[in-house]
Biopython code that builds the backbone (N, CA, C, O; Angstrom):
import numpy as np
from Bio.PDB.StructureBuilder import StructureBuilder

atoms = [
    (1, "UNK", "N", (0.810, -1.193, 0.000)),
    (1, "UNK", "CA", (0.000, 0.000, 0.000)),
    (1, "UNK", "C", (0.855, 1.260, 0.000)),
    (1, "UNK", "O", (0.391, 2.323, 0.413)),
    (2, "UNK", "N", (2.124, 1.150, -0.468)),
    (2, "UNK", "CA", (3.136, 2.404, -0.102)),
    (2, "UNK", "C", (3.080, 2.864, -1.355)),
    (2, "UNK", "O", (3.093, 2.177, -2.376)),
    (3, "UNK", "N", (2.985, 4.642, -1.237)),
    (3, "UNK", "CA", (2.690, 5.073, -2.948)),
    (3, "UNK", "C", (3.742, 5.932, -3.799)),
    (3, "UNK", "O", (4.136, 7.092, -3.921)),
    (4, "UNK", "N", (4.058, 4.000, -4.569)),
    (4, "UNK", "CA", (5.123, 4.208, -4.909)),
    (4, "UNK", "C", (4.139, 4.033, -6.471)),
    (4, "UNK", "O", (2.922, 3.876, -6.574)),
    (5, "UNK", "N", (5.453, 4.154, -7.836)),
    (5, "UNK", "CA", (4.862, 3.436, -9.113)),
    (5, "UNK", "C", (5.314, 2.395, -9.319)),
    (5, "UNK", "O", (5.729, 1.659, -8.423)),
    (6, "UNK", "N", (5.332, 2.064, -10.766)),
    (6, "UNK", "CA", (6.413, 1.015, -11.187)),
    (6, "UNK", "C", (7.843, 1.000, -11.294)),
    (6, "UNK", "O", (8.556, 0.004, -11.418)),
    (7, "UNK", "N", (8.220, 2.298, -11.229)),
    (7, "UNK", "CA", (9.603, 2.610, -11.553)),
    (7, "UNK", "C", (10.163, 3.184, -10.179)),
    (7, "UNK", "O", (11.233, 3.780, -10.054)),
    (8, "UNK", "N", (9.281, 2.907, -9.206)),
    (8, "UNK", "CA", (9.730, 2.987, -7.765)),
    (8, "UNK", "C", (9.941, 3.962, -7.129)),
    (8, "UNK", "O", (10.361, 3.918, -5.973)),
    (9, "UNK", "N", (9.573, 5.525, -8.055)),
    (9, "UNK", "CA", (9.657, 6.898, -7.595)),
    (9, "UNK", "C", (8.200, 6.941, -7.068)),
    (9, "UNK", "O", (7.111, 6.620, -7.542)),
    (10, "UNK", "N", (8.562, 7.393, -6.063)),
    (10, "UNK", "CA", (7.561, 7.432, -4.977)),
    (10, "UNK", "C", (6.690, 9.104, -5.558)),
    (10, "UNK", "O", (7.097, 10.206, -5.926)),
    (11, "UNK", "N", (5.188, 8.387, -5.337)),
    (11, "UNK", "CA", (3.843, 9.538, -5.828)),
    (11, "UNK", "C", (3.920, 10.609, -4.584)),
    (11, "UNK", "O", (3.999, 10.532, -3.358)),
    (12, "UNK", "N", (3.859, 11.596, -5.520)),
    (12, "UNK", "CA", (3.586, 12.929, -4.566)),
    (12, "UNK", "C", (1.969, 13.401, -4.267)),
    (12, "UNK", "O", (1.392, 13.897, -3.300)),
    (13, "UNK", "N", (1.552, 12.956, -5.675)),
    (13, "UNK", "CA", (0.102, 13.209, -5.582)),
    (13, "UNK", "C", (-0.809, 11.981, -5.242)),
    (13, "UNK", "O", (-1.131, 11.159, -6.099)),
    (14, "UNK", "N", (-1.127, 11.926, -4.179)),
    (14, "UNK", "CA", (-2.056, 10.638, -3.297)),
    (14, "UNK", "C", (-3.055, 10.582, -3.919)),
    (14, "UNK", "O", (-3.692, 9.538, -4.065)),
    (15, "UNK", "N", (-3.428, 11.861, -4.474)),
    (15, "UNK", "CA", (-4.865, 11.514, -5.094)),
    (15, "UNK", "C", (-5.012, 10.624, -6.234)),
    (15, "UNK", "O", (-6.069, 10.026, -6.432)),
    (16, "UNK", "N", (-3.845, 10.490, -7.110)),
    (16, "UNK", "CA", (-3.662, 9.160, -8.545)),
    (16, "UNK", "C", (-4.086, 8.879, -7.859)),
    (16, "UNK", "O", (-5.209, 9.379, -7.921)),
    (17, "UNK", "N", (-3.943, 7.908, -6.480)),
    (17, "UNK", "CA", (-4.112, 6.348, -6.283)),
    (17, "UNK", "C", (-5.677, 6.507, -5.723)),
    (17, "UNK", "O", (-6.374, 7.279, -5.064)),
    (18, "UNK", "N", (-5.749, 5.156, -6.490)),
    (18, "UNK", "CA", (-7.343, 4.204, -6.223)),
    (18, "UNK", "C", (-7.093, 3.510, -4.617)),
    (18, "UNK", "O", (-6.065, 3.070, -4.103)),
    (19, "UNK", "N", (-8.300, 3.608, -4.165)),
    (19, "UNK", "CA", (-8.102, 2.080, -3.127)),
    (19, "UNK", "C", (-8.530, 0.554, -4.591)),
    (19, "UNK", "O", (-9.245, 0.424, -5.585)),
    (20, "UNK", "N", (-7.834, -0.009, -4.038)),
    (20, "UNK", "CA", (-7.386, -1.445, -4.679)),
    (20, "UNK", "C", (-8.663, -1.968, -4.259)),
    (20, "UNK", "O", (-8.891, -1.671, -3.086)),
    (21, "UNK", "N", (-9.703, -2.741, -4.886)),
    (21, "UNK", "CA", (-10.692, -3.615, -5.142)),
    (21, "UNK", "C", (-10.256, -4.714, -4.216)),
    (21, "UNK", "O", (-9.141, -5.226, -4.311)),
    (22, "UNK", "N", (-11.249, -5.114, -3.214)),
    (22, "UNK", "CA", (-10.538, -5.866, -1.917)),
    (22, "UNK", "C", (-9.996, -5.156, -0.602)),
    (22, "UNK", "O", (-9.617, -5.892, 0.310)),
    (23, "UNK", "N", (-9.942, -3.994, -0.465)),
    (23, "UNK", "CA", (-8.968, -3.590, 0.442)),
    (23, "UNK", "C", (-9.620, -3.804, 2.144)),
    (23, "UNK", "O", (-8.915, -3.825, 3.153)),
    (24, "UNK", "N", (-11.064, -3.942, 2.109)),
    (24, "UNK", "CA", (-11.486, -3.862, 3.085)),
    (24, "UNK", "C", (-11.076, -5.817, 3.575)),
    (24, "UNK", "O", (-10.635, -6.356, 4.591)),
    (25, "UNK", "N", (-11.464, -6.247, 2.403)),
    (25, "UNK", "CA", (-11.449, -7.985, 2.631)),
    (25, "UNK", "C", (-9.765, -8.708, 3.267)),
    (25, "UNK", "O", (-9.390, -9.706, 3.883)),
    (26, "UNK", "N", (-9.013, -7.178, 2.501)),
    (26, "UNK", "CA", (-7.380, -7.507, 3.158)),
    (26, "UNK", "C", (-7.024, -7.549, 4.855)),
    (26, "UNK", "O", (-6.305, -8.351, 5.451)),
    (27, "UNK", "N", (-7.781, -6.412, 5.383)),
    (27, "UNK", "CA", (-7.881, -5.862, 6.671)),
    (27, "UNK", "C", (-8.583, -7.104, 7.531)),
    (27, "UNK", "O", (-8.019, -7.523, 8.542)),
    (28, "UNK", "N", (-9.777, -7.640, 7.098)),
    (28, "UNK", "CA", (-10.128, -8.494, 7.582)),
    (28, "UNK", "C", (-9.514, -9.741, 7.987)),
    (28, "UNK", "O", (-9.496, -10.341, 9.062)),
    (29, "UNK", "N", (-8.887, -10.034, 6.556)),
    (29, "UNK", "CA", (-8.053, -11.367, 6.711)),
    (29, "UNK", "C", (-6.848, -11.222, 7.775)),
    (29, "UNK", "O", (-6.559, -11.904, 8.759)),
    (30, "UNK", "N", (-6.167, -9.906, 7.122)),
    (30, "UNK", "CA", (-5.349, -9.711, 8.291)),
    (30, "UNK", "C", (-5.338, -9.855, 9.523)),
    (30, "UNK", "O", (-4.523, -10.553, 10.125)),
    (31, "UNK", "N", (-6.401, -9.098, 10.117)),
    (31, "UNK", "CA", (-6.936, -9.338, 11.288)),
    (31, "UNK", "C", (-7.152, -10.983, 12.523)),
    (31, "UNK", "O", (-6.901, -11.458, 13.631)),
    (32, "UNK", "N", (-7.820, -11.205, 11.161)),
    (32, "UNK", "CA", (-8.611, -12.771, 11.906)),
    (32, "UNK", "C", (-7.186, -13.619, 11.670)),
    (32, "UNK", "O", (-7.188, -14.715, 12.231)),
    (33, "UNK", "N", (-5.861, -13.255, 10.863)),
    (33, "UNK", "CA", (-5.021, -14.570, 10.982)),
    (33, "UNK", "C", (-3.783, -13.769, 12.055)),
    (33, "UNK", "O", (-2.912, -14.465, 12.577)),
    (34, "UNK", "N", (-3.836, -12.333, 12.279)),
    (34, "UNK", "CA", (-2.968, -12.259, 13.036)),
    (34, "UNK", "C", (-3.463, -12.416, 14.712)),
    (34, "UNK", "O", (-2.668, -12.334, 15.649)),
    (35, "UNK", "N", (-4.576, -12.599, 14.823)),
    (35, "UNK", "CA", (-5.406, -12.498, 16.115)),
    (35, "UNK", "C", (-4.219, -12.957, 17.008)),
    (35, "UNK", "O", (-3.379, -12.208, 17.505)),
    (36, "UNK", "N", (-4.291, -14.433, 17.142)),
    (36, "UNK", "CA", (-3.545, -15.432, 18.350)),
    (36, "UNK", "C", (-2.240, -14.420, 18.825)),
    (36, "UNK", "O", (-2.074, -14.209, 20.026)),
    (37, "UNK", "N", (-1.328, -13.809, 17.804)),
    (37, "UNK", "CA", (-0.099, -13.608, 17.990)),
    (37, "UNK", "C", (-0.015, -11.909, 18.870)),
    (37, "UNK", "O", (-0.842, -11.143, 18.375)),
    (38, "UNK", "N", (0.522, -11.490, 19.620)),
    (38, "UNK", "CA", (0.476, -10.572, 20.301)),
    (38, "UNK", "C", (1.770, -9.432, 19.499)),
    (38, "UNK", "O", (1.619, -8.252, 19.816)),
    (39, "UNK", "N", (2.697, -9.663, 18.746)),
    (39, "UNK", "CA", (2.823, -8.645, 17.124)),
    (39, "UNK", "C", (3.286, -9.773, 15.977)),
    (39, "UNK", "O", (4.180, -10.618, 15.933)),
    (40, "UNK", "N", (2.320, -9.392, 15.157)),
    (40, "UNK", "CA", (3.052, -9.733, 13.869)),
    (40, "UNK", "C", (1.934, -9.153, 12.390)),
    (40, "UNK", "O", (0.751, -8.882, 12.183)),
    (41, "UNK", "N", (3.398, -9.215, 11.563)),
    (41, "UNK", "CA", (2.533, -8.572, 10.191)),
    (41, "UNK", "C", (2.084, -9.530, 9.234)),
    (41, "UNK", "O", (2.905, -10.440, 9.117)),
    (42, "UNK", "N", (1.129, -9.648, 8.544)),
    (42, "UNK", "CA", (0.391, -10.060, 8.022)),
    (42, "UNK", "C", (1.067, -9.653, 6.353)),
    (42, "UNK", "O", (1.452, -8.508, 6.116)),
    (43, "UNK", "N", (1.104, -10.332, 5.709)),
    (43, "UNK", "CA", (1.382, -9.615, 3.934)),
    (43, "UNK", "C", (0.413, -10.242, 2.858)),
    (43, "UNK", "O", (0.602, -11.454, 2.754)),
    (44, "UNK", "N", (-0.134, -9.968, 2.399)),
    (44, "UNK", "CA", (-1.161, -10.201, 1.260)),
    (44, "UNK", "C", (-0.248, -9.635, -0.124)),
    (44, "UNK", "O", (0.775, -8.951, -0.099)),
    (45, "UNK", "N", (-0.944, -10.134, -1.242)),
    (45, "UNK", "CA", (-1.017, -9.395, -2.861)),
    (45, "UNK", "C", (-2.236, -9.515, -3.085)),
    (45, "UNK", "O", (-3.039, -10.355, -2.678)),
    (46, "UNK", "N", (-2.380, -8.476, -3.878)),
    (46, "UNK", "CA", (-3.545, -8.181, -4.799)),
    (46, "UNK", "C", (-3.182, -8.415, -6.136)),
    (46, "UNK", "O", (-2.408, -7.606, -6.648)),
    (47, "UNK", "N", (-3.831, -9.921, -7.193)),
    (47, "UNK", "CA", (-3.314, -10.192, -8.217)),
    (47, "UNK", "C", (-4.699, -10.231, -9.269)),
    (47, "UNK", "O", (-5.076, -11.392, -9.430)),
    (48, "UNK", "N", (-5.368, -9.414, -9.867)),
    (48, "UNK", "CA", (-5.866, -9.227, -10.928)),
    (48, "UNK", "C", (-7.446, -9.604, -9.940)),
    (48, "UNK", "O", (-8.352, -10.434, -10.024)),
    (49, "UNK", "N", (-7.128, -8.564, -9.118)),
    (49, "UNK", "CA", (-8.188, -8.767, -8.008)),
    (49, "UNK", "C", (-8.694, -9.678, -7.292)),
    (49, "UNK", "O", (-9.879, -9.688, -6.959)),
    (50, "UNK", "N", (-7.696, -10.703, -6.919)),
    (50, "UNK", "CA", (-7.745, -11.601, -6.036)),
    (50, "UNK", "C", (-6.319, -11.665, -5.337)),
    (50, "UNK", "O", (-5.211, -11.586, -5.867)),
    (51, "UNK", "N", (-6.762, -11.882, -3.565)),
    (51, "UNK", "CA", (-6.144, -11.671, -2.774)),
    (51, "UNK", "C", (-5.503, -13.024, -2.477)),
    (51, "UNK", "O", (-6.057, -14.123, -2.493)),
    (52, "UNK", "N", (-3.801, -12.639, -2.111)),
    (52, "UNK", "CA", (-3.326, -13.617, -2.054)),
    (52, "UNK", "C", (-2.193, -13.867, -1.072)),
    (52, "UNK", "O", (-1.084, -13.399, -1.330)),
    (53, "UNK", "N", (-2.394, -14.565, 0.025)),
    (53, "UNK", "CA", (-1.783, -14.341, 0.960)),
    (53, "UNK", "C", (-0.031, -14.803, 0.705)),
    (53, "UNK", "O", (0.392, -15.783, 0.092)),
    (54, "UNK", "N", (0.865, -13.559, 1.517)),
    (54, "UNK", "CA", (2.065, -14.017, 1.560)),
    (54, "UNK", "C", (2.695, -14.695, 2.408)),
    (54, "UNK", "O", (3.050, -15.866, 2.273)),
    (55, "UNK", "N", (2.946, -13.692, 3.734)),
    (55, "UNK", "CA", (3.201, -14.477, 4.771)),
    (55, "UNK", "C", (2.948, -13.839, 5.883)),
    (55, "UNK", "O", (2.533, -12.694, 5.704)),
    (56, "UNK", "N", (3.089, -14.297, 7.342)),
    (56, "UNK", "CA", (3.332, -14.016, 8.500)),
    (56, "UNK", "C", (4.584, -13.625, 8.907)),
    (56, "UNK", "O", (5.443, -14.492, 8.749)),
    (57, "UNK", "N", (5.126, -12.096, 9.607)),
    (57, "UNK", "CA", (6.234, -12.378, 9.821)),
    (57, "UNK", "C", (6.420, -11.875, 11.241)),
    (57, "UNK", "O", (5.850, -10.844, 11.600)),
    (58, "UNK", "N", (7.235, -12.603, 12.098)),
    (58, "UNK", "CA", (7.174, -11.823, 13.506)),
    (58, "UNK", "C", (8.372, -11.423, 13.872)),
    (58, "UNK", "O", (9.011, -11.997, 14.754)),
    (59, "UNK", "N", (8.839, -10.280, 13.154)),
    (59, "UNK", "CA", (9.604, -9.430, 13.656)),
    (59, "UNK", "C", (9.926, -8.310, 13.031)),
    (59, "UNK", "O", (9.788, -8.272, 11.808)),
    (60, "UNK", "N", (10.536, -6.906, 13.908)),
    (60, "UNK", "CA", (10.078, -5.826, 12.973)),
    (60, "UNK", "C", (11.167, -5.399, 12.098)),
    (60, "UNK", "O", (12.355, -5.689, 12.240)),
    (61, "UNK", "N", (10.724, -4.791, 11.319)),
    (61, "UNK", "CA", (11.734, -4.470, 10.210)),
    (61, "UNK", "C", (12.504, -5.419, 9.711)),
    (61, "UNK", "O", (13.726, -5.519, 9.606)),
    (62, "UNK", "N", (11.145, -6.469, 9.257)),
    (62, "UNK", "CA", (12.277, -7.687, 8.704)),
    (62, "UNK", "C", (13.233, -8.457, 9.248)),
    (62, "UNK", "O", (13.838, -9.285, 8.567)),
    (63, "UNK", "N", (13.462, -8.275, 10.485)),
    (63, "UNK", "CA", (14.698, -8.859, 10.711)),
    (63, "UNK", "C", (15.815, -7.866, 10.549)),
    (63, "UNK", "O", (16.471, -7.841, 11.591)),
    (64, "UNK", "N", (16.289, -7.029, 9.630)),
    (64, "UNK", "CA", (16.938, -6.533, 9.034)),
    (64, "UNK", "C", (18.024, -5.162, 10.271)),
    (64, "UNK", "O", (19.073, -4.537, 10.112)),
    (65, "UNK", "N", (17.336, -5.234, 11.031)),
    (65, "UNK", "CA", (17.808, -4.565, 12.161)),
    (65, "UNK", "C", (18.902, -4.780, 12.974)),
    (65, "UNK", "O", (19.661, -3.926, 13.431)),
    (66, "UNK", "N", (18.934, -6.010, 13.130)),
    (66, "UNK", "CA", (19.726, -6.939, 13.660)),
    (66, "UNK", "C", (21.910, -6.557, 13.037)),
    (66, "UNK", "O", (23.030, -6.842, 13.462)),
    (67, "UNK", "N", (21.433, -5.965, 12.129)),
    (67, "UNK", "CA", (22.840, -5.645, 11.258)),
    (67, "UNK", "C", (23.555, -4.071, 11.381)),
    (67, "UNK", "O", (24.492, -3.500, 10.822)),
    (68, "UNK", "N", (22.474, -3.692, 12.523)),
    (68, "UNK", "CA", (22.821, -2.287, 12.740)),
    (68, "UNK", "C", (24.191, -2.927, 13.976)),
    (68, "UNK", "O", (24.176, -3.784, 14.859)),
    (69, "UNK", "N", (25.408, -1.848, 13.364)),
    (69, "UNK", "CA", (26.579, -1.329, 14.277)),
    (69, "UNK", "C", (26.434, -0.734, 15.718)),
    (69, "UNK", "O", (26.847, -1.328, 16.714)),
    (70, "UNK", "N", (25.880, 0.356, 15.748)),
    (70, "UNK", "CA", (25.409, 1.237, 16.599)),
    (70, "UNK", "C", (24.737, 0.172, 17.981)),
    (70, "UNK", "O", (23.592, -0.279, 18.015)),
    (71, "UNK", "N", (25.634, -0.001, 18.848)),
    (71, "UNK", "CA", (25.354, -0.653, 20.228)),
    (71, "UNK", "C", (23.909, -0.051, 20.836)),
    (71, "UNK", "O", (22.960, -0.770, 21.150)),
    (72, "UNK", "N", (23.927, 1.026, 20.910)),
    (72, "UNK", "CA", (22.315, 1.656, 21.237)),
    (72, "UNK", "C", (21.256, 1.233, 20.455)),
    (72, "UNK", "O", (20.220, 0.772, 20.934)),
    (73, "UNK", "N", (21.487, 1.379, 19.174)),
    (73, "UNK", "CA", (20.630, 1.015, 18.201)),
    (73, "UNK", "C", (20.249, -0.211, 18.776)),
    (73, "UNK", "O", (19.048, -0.224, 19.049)),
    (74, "UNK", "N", (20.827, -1.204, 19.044)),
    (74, "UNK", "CA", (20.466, -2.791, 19.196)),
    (74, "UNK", "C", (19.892, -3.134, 20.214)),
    (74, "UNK", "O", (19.340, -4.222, 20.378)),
    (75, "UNK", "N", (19.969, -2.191, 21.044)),
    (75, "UNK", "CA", (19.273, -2.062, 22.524)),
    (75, "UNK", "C", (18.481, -2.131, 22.296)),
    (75, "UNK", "O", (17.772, -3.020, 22.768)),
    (76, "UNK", "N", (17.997, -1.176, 21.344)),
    (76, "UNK", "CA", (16.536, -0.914, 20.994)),
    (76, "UNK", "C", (15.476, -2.067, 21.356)),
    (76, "UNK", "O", (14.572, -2.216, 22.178)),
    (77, "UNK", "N", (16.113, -2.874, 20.219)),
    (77, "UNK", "CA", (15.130, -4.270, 20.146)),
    (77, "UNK", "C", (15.067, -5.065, 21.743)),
    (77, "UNK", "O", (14.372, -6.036, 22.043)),
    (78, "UNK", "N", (15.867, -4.432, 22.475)),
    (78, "UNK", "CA", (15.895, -5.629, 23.925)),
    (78, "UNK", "C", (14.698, -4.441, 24.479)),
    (78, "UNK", "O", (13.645, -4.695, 25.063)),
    (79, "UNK", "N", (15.132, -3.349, 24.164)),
    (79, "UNK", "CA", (13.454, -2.364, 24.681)),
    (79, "UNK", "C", (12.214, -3.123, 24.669)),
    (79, "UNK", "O", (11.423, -3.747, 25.377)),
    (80, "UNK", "N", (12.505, -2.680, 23.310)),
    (80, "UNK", "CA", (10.525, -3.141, 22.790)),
    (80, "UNK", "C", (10.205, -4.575, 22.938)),
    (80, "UNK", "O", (9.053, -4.991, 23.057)),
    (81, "UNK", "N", (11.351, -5.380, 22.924)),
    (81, "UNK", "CA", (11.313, -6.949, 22.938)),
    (81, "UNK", "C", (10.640, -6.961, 24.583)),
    (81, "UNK", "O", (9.568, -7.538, 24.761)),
    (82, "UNK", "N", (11.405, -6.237, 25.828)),
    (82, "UNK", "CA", (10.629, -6.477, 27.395)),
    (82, "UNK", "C", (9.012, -5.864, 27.504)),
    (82, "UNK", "O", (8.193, -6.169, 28.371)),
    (83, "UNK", "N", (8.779, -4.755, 26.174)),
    (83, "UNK", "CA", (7.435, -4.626, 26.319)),
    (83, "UNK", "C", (6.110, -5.467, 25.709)),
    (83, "UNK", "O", (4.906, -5.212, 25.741)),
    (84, "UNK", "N", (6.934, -6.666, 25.098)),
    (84, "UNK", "CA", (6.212, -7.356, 24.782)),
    (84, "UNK", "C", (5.819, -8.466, 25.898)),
    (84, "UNK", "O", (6.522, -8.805, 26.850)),
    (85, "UNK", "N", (4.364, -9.016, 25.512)),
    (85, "UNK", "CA", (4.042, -9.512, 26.656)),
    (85, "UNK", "C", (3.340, -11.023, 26.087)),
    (85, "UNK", "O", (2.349, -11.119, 25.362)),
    (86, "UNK", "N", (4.004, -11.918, 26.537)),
    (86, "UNK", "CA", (3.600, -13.412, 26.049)),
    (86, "UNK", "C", (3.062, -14.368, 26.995)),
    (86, "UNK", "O", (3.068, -15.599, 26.994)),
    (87, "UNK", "N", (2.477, -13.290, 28.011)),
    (87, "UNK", "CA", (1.564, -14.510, 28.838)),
    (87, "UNK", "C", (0.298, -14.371, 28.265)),
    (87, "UNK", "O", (-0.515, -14.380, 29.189)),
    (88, "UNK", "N", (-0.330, -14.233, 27.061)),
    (88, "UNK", "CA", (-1.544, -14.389, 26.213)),
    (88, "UNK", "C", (-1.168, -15.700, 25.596)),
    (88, "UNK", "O", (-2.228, -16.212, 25.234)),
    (89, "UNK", "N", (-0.034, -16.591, 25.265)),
    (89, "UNK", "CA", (0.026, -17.479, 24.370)),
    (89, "UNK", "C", (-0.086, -18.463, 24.982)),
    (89, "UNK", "O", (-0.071, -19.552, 24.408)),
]
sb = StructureBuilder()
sb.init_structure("model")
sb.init_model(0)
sb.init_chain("A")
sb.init_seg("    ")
for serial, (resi, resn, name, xyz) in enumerate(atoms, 1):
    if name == "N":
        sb.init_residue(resn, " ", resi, " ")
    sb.init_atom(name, np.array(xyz, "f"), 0.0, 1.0, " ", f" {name:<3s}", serial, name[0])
structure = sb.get_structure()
């Protein structure tokens, strides 16, 4: 849903974009499959107007965080990681 084009230069004018056919049915799905889990993201496609699920992923920014230098930076994740709370599972 990020408004970008095809050529990956990101839209200035929000108004081009349509909501995508499905969008409410995305939210839903999302919803009802991320329920159990206390965070995680949900990824769908929209392929010639049918929705198609990608994956589940539970953690933020990809994972991709994990490669930061910056000793503070990495803290970070032990932050938000103690505000998470897993006596729901």
């Amino acid at each position: 849903m990020l408004p970008y084009g095809l050529d990956y230069k990101y839209i200035t004018d929000a108004s081009i974009l349509t909501k995508p056919i499905g969008y409410e049915k995305l939210f839903f799905y999302a919803e009802k499959l991320s329920k159990p889990f206390p965070f995680v993201r949900a990824d769908f496609y929209l392929n010639d107007n049918n929705i198609l699920f990608g994956e589940l992923t539970f953690t933020p920014a990809a994972g991709l965080d994990i490669e930061l230098n910056n000793k503070e930076i990495r803290n970070v994740d032990i932050i938000i990681g103690n505000l998470l709370n897993l006596n729901r599972i």
